[in-house]
C-alpha positions as CSV (number, residue, x, y, z in Angstrom):
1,X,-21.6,-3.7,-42.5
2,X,-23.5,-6.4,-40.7
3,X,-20.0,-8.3,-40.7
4,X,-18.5,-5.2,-38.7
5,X,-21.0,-4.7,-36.4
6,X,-20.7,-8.6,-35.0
7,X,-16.6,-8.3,-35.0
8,X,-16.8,-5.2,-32.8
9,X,-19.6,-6.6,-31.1
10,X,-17.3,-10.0,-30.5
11,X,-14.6,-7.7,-29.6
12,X,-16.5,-6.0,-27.0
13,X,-18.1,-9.1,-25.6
14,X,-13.9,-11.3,-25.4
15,X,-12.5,-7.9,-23.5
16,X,-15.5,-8.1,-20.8
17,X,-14.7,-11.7,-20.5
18,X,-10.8,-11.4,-19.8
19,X,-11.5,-8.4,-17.8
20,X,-14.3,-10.8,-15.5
21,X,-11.4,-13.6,-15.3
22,X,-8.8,-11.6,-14.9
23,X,-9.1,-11.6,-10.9
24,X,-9.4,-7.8,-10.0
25,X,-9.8,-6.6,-6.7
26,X,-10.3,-3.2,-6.2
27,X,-10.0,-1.8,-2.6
28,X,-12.8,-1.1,-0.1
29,X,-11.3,2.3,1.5
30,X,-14.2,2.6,3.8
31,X,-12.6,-0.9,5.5
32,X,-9.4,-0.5,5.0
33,X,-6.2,1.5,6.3
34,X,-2.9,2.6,6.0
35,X,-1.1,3.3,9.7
36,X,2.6,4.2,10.6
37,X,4.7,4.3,13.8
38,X,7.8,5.6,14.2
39,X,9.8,5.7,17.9
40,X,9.1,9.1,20.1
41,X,12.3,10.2,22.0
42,X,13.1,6.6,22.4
43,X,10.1,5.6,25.1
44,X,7.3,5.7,23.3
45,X,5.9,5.5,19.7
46,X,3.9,8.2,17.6
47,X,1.2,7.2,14.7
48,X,-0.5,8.3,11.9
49,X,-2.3,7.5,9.0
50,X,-2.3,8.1,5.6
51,X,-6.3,9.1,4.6
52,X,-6.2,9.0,0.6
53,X,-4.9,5.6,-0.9
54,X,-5.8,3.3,-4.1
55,X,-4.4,-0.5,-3.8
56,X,-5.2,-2.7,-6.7
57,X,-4.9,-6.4,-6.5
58,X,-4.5,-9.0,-9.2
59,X,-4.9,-12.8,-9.3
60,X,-6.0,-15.6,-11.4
61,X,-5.3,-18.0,-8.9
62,X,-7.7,-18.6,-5.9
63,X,-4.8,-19.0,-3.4
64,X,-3.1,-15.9,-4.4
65,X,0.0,-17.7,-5.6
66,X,0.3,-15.5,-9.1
67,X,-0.9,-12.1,-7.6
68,X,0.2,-8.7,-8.3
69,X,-0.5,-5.8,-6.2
70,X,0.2,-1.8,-6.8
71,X,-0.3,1.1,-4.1
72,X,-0.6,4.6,-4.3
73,X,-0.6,6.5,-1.1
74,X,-1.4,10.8,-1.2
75,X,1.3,12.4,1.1
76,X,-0.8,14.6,1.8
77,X,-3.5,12.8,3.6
78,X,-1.0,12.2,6.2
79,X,-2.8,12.4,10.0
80,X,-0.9,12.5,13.3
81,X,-3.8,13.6,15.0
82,X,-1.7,17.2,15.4
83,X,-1.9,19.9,12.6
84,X,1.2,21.0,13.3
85,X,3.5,17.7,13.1
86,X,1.3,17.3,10.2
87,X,2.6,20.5,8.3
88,X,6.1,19.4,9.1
89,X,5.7,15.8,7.9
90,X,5.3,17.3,4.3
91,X,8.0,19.8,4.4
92,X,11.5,19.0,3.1
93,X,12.9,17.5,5.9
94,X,10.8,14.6,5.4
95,X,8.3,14.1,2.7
96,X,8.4,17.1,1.0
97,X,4.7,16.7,-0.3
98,X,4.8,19.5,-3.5
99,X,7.6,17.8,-5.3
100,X,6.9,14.3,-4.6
101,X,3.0,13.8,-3.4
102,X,2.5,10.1,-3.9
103,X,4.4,7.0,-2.1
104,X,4.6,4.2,-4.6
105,X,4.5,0.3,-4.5
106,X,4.8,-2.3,-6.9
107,X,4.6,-5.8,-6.5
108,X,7.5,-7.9,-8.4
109,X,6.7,-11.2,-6.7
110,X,4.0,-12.6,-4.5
111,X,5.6,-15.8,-2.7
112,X,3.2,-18.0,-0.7
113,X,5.3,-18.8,2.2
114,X,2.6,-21.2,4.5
115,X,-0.5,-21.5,5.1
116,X,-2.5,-18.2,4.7
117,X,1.4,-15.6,4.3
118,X,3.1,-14.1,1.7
119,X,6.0,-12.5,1.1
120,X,5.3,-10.0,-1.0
121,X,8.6,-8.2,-2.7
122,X,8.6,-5.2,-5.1
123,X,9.5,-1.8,-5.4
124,X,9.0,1.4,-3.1
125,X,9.4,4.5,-4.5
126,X,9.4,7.9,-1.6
127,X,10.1,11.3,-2.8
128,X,12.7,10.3,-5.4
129,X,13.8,7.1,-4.2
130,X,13.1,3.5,-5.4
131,X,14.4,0.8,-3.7
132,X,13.5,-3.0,-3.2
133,X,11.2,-3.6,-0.1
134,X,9.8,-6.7,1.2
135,X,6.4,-6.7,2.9
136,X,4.9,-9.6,5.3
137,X,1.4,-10.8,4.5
138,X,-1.2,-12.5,6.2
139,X,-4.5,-13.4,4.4
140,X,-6.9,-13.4,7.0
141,X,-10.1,-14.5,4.5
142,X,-12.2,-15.0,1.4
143,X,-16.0,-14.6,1.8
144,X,-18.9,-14.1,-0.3
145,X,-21.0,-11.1,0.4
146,X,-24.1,-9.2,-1.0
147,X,-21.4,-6.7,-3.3
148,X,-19.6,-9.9,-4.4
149,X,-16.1,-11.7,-3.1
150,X,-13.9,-10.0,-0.5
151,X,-10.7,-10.8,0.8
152,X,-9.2,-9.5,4.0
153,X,-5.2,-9.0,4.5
154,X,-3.0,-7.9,7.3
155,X,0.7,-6.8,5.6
156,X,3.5,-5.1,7.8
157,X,6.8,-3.4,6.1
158,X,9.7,-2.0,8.3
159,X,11.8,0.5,6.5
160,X,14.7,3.3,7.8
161,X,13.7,6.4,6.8
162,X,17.1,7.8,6.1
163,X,17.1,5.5,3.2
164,X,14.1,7.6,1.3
165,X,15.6,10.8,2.0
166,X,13.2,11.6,5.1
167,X,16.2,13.6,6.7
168,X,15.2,15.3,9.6
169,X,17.4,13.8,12.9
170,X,17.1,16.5,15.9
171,X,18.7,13.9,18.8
172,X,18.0,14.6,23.0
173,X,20.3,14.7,25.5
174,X,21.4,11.4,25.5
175,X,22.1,11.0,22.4
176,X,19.2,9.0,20.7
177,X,16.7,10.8,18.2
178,X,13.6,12.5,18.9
179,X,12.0,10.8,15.7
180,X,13.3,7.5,15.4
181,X,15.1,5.7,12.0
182,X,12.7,3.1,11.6
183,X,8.6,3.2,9.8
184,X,6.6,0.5,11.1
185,X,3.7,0.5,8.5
186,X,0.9,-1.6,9.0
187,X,-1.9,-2.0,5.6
188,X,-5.3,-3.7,6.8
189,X,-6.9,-4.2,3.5
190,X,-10.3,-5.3,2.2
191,X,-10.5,-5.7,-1.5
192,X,-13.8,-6.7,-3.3
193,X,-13.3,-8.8,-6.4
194,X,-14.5,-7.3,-9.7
């Protein structure tokens, strides 16, 4: 009996360890953000945010080399800043929010490129397509605070919408459409380290 107790108690112990060196960063929402862009009637540019978002982040290495990072991003959190554009946004013609509520990432490599950048490449699921996507990060910091380490990254990804089934395509006069093809998307994270 004794004999069980100190396995389990080993057990226990080993799977804190590895979990403690395993390099998790978990995401600090209140610092962090998730904005879009996409061209207005050619002139000018709309954004918006996605409120409700979990990132994960995984590395054993202390320049990032080996990292793995996952995102999951509520559809319906979307903000424009207008309720209306809003509702739209999660019909069919674009995100269609009750059949497909979550945008997914997930890394499949994390290249250092130079000093402080990444390419990061993996897969991005919307509605219900998946297709390879590379995202440009910088790391802007490490620093130790009073909750523990945080890092702080700046990562840009440029998609066409058309290509994840967000359909809509009303064009103006001359001939150019009132919501543009391409997604600007812009990620300022801060992750604390677990």
């Amino acid at each position: 009996m004794t004999r069980n107790i100190f396995i389990i108690f080993a057990t226990l112990i080993a799977g804190a360890t590895a979990f403690a060196d395993s390099g998790s960063w978990s995401i600090d929402q209140a610092h962090s953000s998730v904005v879009f862009s996409v061209q207005h009637m050619v002139i000018s540019e709309v954004a918006g945010t996605f409120k409700d978002f979990n990132i994960s982040l995984v590395s054993s290495k202390d320049d990032f080399s080996d990292a793995a990072i996952s995102a999951t991003i509520a559809v319906k959190s979307i903000d424009t800043q207008n309720g209306m554009r809003d509702s739209h946004l999660k019909t069919d013609d674009f995100f269609n929010a009750e059949k497909f509520p979550t945008i997914k990432f997930q890394s499949t490599s994390f290249e250092k490129v130079g000093d402080g950048h990444y390419k990061i490449k993996g897969t991005l699921t919307i509605r219900d397509s998946t297709k390879e996507a590379t995202i440009d990060a910088v790391l802007n910091g490490v620093i130790q605070s009073a909750k523990g380490m945080r890092s702080g990254w700046k990562a840009t990804l440029a998609i066409n919408r058309f290509d994840y089934g967000l359909k809509w395509d009303r064009t103006i006069e001359t001939g150019g459409l009132v919501a543009g093809a391409t997604v600007n998307l812009v990620f300022n994270l801060e992750f604390v380290k677990q």
